[in-house]
N, C-alpha and C positions, 0 to 999 in steps of 0.2 A: 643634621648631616655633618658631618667629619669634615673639614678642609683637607682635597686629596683626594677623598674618596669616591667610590664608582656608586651613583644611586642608582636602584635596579626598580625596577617595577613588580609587586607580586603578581602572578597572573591570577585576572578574574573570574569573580564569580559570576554566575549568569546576571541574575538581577541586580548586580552593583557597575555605576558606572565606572568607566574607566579613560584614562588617558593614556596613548600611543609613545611610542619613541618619536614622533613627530608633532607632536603634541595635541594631536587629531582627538578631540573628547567623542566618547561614546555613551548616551543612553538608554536601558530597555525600555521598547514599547509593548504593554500588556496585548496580550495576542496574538505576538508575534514570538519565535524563538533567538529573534535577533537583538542585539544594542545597532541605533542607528548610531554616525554621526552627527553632532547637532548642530553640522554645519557641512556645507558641500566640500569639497575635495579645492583645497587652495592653490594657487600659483604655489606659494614657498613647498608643500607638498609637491605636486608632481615636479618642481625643480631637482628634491633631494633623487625621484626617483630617475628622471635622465641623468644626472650627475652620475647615479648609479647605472646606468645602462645607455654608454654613448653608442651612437648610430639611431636612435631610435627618429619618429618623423618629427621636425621640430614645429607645424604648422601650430601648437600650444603658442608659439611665442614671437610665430614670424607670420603676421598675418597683416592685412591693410582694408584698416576702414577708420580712416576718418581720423580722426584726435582720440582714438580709443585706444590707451595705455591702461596695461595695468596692475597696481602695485602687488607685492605678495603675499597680501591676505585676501585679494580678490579670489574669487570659484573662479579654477580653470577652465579656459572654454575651446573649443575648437580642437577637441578630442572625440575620437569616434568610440565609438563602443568595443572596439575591439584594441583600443587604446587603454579604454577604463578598464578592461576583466585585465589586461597584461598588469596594468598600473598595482590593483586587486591580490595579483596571484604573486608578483614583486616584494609585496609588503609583506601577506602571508608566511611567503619561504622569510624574509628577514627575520620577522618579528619571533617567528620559531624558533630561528639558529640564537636567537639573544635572548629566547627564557620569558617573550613576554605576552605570549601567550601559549595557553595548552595544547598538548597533540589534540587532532581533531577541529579544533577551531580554524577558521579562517575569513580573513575578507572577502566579499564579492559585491557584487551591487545586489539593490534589493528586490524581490519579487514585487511584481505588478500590485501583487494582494496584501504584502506586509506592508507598500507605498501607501495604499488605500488606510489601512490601521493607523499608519504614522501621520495622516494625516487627519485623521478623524472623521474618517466617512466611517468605520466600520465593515463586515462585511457585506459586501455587493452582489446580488444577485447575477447567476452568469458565469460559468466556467471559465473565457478566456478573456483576456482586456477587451478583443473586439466585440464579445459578448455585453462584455461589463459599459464598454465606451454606448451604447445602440440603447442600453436600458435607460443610462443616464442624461439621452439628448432630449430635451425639451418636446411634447406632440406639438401638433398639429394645431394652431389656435386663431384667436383674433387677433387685427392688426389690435396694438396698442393702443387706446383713445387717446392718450397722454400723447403717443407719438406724432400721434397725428398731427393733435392743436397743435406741437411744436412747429409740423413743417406746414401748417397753413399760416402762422404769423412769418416763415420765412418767405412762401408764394408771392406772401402781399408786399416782402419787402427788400424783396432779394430778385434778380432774373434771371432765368434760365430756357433755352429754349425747349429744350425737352419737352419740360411742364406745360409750355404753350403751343406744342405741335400736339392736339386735341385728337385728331381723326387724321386718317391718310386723306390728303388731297385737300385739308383746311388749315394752312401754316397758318401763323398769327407772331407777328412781329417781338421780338424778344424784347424787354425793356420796358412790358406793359403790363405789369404784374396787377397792379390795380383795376384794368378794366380788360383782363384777361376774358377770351372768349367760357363756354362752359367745356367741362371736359366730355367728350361724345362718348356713349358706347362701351364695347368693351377691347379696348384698344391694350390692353397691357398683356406684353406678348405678340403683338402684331407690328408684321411689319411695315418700314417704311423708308421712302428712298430720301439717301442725304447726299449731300455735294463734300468731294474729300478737296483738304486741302491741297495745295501743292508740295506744300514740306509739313507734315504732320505734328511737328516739336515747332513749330512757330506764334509768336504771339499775336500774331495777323493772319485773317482770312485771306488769301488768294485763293478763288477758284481754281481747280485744277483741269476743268472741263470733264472731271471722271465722276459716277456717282456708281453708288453699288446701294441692295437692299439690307436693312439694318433688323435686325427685334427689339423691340423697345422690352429690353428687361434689364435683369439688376447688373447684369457687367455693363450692357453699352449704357445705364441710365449715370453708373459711378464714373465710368470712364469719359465720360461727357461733359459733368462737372469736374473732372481732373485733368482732361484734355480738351476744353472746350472750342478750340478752334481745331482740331484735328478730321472733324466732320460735323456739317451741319446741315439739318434739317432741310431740303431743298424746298425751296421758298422762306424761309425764316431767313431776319437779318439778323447777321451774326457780330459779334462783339458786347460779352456780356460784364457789365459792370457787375461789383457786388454778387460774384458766386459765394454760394457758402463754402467754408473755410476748413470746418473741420468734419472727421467724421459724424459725430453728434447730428450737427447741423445737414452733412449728405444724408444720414442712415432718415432725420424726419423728413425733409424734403419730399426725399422717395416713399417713404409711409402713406404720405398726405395724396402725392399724385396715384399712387396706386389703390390707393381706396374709393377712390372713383372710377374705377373700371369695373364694370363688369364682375371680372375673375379677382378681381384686387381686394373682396372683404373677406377673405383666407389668404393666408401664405404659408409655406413652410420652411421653417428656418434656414436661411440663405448665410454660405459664410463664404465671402472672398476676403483673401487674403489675412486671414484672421480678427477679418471685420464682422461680428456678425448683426444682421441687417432687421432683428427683431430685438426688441427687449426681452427678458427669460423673466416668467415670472418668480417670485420670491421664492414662492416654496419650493422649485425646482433648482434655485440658485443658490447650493451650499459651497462657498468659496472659502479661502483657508480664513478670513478676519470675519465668517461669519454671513447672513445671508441679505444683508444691504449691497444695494449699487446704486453708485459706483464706490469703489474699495475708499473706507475711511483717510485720512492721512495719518502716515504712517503704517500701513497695513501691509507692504513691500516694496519690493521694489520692480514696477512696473512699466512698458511705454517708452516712450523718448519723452525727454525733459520739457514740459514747452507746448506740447503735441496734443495731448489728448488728456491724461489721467494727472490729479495732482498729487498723488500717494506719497512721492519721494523727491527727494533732490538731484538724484545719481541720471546724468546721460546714459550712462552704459551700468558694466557691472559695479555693484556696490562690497565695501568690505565684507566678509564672512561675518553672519552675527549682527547689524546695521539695526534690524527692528526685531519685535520681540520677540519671543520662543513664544512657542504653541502649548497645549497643554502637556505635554511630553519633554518639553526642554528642548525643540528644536526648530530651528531657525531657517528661513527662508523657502520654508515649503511651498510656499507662492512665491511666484518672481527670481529672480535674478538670474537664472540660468535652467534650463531646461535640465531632467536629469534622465540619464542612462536607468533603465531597469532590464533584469535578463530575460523579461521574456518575449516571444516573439507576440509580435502585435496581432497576428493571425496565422495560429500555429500551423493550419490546413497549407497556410502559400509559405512562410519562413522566408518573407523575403522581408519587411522590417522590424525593428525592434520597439519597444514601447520607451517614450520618453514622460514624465510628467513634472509637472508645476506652473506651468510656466516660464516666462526671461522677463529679461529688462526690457525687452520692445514690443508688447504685445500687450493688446489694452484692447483685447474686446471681450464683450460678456460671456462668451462659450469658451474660449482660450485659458478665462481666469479662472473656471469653474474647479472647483479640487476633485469632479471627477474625469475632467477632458483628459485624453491619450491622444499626445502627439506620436507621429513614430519617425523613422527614417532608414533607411538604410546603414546595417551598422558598419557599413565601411566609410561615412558621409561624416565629413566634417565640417560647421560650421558654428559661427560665432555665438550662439544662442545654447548651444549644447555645451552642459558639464557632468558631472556626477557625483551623487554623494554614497559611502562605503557603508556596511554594515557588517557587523563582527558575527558570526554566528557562535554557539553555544557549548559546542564539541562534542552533539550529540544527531547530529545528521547527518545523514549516512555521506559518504566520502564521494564524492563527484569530481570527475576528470575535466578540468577545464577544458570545451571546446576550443581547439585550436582555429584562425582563422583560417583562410585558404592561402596557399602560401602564394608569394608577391610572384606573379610572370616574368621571368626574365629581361630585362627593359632592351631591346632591341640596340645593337651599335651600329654608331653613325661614324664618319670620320669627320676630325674636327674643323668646327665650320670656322669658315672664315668671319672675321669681327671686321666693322670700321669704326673708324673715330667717333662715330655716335653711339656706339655699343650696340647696332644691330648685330646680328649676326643671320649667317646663310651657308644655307644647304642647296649641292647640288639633288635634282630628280632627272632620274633616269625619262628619258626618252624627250628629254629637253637638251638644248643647247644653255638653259640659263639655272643659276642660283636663286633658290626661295626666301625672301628673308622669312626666320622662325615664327616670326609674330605678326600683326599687324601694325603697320607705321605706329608708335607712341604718341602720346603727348608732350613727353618728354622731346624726343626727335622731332617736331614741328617748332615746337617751342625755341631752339636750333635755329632753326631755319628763320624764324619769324624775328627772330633779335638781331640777325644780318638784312634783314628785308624790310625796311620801315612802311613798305606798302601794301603788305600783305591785310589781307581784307582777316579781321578779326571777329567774323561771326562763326570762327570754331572753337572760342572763349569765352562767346557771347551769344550763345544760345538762345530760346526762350521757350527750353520744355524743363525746368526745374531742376535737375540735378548734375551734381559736381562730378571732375574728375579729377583723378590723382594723373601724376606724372605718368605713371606703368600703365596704363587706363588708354584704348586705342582713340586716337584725335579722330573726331566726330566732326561734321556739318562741314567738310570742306568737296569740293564738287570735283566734276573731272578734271579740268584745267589747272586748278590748283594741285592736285595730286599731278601733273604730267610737270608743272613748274619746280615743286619739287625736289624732284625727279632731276632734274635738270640742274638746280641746285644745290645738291648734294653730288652728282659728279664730278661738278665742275670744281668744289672743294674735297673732292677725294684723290681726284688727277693732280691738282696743286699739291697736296700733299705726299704725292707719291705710294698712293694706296692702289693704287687702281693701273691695271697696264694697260699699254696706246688700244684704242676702240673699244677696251671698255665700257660701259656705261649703265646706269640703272633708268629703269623705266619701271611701268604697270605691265604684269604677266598679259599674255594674249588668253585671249579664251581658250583658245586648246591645252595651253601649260596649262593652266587652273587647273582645268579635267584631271591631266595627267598625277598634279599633285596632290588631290584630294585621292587619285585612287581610281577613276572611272574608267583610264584606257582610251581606248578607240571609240567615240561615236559616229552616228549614223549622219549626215546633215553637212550642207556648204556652210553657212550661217549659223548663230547661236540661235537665231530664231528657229531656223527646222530643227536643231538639237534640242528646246525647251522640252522638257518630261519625257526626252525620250528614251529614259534606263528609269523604269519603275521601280520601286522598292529597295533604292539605293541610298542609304544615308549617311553621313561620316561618321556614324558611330557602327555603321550596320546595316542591318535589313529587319529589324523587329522595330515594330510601332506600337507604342508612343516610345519616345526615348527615354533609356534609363537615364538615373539618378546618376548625376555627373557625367553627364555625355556632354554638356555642351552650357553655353548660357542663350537662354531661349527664354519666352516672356513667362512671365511666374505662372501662370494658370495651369501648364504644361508639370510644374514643379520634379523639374529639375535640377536645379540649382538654387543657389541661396541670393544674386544677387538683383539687385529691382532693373538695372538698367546696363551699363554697359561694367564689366570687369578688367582686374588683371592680368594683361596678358600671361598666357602661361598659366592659367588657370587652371585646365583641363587638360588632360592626359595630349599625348602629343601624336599624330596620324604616325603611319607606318613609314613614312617619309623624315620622320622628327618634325614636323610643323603643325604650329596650335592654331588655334581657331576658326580649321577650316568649314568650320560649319557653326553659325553663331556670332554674339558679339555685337560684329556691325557685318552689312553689307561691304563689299569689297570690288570697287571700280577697277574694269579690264581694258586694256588696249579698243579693243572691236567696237562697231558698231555691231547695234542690236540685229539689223537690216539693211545691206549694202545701199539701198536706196532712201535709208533715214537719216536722221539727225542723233537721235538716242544713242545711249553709249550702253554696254554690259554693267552689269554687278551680278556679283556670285557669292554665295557662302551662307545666305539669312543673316539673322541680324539677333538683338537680344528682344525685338518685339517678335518676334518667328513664331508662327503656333500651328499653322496646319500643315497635314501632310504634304502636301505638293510643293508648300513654299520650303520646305524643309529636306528634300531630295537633293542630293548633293548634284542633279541634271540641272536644277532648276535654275533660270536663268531670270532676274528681272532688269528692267531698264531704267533711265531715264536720260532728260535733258541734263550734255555735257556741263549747265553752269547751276544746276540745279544744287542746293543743299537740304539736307535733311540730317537729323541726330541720328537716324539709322545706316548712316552713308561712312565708309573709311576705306582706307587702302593698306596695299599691301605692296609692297617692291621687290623685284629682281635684279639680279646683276646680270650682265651679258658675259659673256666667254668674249676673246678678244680679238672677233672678228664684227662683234657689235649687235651681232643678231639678236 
C-alpha cells in the first residue's frame, strides 16, 4: 500500500472470507448461503454505528449491574432484536454506498436453520425452532444413579429439613441426617403445612403465627434450600447448618430425596431458572466443545466466575474470539452472549424471537446444549442478549426489512418538581398531593442515615443475600422508619428553603395510591372492604399473566430479567409519569389495614409477586408498623401548602 492512499476492499466472492470496513471478519459455512461473522457483533462496532445514528436508545452502554464494564472488543449486549436487524440494515445501506459489497448482498442476522449448520448440528428435524427446540429435549427417563449417590452422601452429611419432613403429620428434627427417620410413601408432590416466617429475607426463624399448605416439589424443595428460613416445616426445628451450596449439590440433594417417593423413580425434565434439575444423557447432549459434561476448560465462556462451571476466567462478557473457533472458524458459538436470530420462535403466536448459544451466566445442562432456543420478546432488552451478523450471497431474493411498530408517543407531563435529594414529583389529579416518581432510593436513605447516627441499619444489613446499588429502592425498613423519614427530610427541605410554610412530605393515604395507580373511586370505608374489590385490574392492564416488561415481579412469572429488587425507573412509567407502581417492593401507606387494628397498608406487590390476586392493582396486604422485610419500601408525597 502507497503512503496517502485510500485502501479499498474488493467485493467478495461467496465462498472467500472477507473483512468489513469495521473490521468485522466473515466466513462461509457449507450449507448455508451465508458468510457468518466469526465473532459476535462488538461494543467498538455498534459504537461506530450510534456515532452514525444519534438519538438511537443508548440502554447498549448505560445499563447497572454490578462491576460489569465493558471494553470494545466485548459482544455488545443489551440490545433488542429490533436494535440488531436496524444495526444490520445501517451497515448494509453503508457498506453499499462504499463499493464493499455487491448489489444484492446484505447483512442481517442469521436464520434459526443456518445457526444450527454454523454450529454443527446439521439439519434438524422440524420446520420451525419450536418444532426443532421439542425434538431436541431430552424424553422422559430414569432419575440418574450417579445422581443420586451424590445426594445420599449429602443427606448423610448435610441438613436439611425438607429431606426430614418424611409424611405429613411425621416432622423429624433437622440436624439429624445420620439417624434420619425412613422416607414414607409417596409423598413427593404432596402437600404439607409449614410455619412462615415473620420477615421471609431473615437469617432467623421467628414464628409468624401464619402457616399455609405447601407441595413439596422442585420450586418449594429449591426454594427451601435457598430460603431456608422463609418457611418451615411445621413441627421441624429450624436452623439448618451446612445447606448445600451450589446447584450440583441442590440438583442431587433433590435426586436422592425424590427417588424415594413413590412417584420419584421417573421425572421429566424440570428446568427453573435455567437450572435444569436432571442430568441429559451423553448421546442427547451435543454441546458446541462436544458431548462431555461438564463443558471442558476452556470450552467458553459460561456461568458466573466462582459459581458453578469452571470453563473460563470472565465474570461477565469475555473479549470477541477468547477460546477457540469451531470447525468453521468461528468463535463463541456457546457462551458469552445470547444471540438474536430472525426467526420467530413460534411462527403461529409471533410474539418471540429465537435467541441461541447461550451467555456468560448460564451453566445448566439444557441451557448449554447447541440445540436449546431461548427466545424473548424482540422489543426486550437485557444483559444476556447480543448478536452476531451474516453476509448473504447476492443471490436471494431481496426482502424489505420489517419495520418495528412505531414508538407511542410518550405522554406529557409538566415539569416535576426536584428536591435536594434528586427526588422528584408529580402532581395526580384528584389528589391534593405530589407523587415522588420512584420509590424512596437507596441512595436517598443513605442521606438520611449519615445525619442520623441512630438509625437502625437492618436496611444494609439484611440477611436474604443480595446487593443493592444506590438507584435500587431501600428495602427492610418498616412503617415508622418510613414516617421518621418523612419527617427528616422536611425538616431539611424547610431549612433550606425548598419547601413552603405547611408543606410537608409524608406516606400517600390509601386512597391517593388507588388514585395514582389509575383505579379511581372504590367501593369500601377501610382498605380492608376495598381488598380485591376491582377484578381484573393491574398496572399494566387487564390481560393475565403480564407481559414482558410490565413490571419486576418474581422470575417464574418471566417478566423481567432481574432476580430481586431493580432500578428504579426501570419500567415504562403509568399514565401519571410514576414507575413502580406495581412491583419492586411493597410500598407502606398512611392507613391502618382495620380501624380497629394495629397493621398498617402496603400496596403495589413486590419483586417476589406471582399470583394473580397479589398482583391486582386493588390488592392490599398488611403488616405490623415495626415489622421489616426485603419486600417492604416506601414511597413519599409532598403536600400542597395547607399540609393535607
Amino acid at each position: 500500500m502507497v503512503m496517502g492512499s485510500v485502501q479499498t476492499h474488493a467485493a467478495p466472492k461467496p465462498a472467500m472470507p472477507f473483512t468489513n470496513t469495521l473490521g468485522m471478519r466473515f466466513a462461509p459455512v457449507p450449507g448455508t448461503k451465508v458468510q457468518f461473522s466469526i465473532w459476535e457483533t462488538r461494543v467498538k462496532d455498534y459504537a461506530a454505528y450510534a456515532v452514525a445514528n444519534p438519538g438511537i436508545d443508548e440502554g447498549w452502554k448505560n445499563f447497572v449491574y454490578g462491576g460489569f464494564i465493558q471494553p470494545a472488543t466485548h459482544p455488545v449486549v443489551n440490545v433488542n432484536w429490533d436494535d440488531a436487524r436496524a444495526f444490520c440494515a445501517w451497515l448494509t445501506e453503508k457498506e453499499l454506498e462504499e463499493g464493499e459489497i455487491k448489489p444484492g448482498q446484505r447483512y442481517r442476522l442469521p436464520t434459526d436453520a443456518e445457526w444450527s449448520m454454523a454450529v454443527g448440528l446439521g439439519q434438524e428435524p422440524g420446520n420451525t425452532p419450536t418444532e426443532r427446540a421439542e425434538a431436541s429435549v431430552p424424553a422422559i427417563g430414569e432419575l440418574d444413579p450417579e445422581l443420586i449417590a451424590d445426594g445420599k452422601v449429602l443427606f448423610q452429611s448435610k441438613s436439611c429439613f425438607t429431606c426430614h419432613q418424611t409424611a405429613i403429620g411425621v416432622p423429624a428434627p433437622a440436624g439429624l441426617p445420620l439417624k434420619a427417620p425412613k422416607f414414607m410413601g409417596d409423598f413427593w408432590s404432596k402437600e404439607r403445612e409449614v410455619e412462615l416466617n415473620t420477615d421471609s429475607g431473615s437469617a432467623v426463624f421467628v414464628p409468624s403465627g401464619k402457616t399455609r399448605m405447601v407441595k413439596l416439589d422442585e420450586e418449594y424443595f429449591m426454594e427451601s434450600l435457598l430460603k431456608p428460613n422463609a418457611m418451615v416445616v411445621k413441627g421441624a426445628i429450624p436452623g439448618m447448618p451446612l445447606l448445600p451450596t451450589t446447584p450440583e449439590e441442590r440438583n442431587a440433594l433433590m435426586a436422592y430425596v425424590k427417588s424415594h417417593s413413590g412417584a420419584g423413580a421417573k421425572i421429566k425434565l424440570v428446568v427453573m431458572n435455567g437450572i435444569v434439575l436432571q442430568k441429559i444423557a451423553a448421546v442427547k447432549g451435543l454441546y458446541p466443545w462436544g458431548k462431555k459434561w461438564p463443558p471442558p476448560e476452556g470450552a467458553g465462556n459460561y456461568a458466573l466466575q466462582g459459581q458453578s462451571l469452571k470453563a473460563d476466567i470472565f465474570k461477565y462478557t469475555s473479549p470477541a474470539g477468547s477460546f477457540a473457533a469451531n470447525a468453521y472458524g468461528l468463535h463463541d458459538m456457546g457462551g458469552n452472549a445470547y444471540e438474536w436470530c430472525e426467526d420467530w420462535h413460534d411462527p403461529a403466536k409471533k410474539q418471540d424471537r429465537v435467541l441461541r448459544g447461550a451467555s456468560w451466566n448460564l451453566y445448566g445442562t439444557l441451557d448449554l446444549l447447541s440445540s436449546y432456543r431461548h427466545r424473548d420478546s424482540p422489543g426486550n432488552r437485557i444483559i444476556n442478549n447480543g448478536f452476531r451478523c451474516v453476509l448473504t450471497d447476492g443471490t436471494e431474493a431481496a426482502t424489505a426489512l420489517p419495520k418495528p411498530d412505531p414508538t407511542p408517543p410518550k405522554p406529557s407531563f409538566p415539569k416535576p418538581f426536584v428536591n435536594t435529594l434528586g427526588m422528584k414529583f408529580l402532581p395526580v389529579p384528584g389528589t391534593d398531593v405530589q407523587f415522588c416518581l420512584w420509590e424512596t432510593r437507596v441512595k436517598d436513605y443513605t442521606a438520611y442515615a449519615a445525619t442520623n447516627a441512630d438509625v437502625d441499619e437492618e436496611w444494609k444489613e439484611f440477611g436474604y443475600g443480595f446487593k443493592q446499588a444506590n438507584t435500587h429502592p431501600v428495602v427492610n425498613v418498616n412503617w415508622n422508619e418510613a414516617q421518621v423519614f418523612c419527617a427528616w427530610l422536611t425538616k431539611k427541605e424547610s431549612a433550606a428553603g425548598k419547601l413552603k410554610p405547611g408543606q410537608k412530605y409524608r406516606l400517600p393515604t390509601d386512597a391517593e395510591w388507588s388514585l395514582a395507580v389509575g383505579l379511581g373511586k372504590e367501593t369500601g370505608r377501610t382498605p380492608w372492604e376495598k381488598r380485591h374489590g376491582i377484578k381484573g385490574v393491574y398496572p399494566w392492564g387487564k390481560a393475565w399473566p403480564p407481559p414482558k416488561g410490565a413490571e419486576n415481579y418474581r422470575q417464574s412469572l418471566s417478566v423481567d430479567r432481574f432476580e430481586y429488587t431493580s432500578p428504579v425507573g426501570s419500567f415504562a412509567a403509568n399514565k401519571h409519569g410514576l414507575y413502580d407502581m406495581g412491583g419492586n417492593v411493597y410500598e407502606w401507606c398512611e392507613d391502618k389495614y382495620r380501624t380497629e387494628k394495629t397493621h398498617r397498608v402496603l400496596r403495589g406487590a413486590s419483586w417476589g409477586g406471582v399470583n394473580s390476586d397479589s398482583l391486582l392493582s386493588s390488592f392490599r396486604f398488611k403488616d405490623n408498623p415495626v415489622f421489616r422485610s426485603s419486600l417492604y419500601g416506601f414511597r413519599c408525597v409532598l403536600t400542597n401548602a395547607s399540609g393535607r
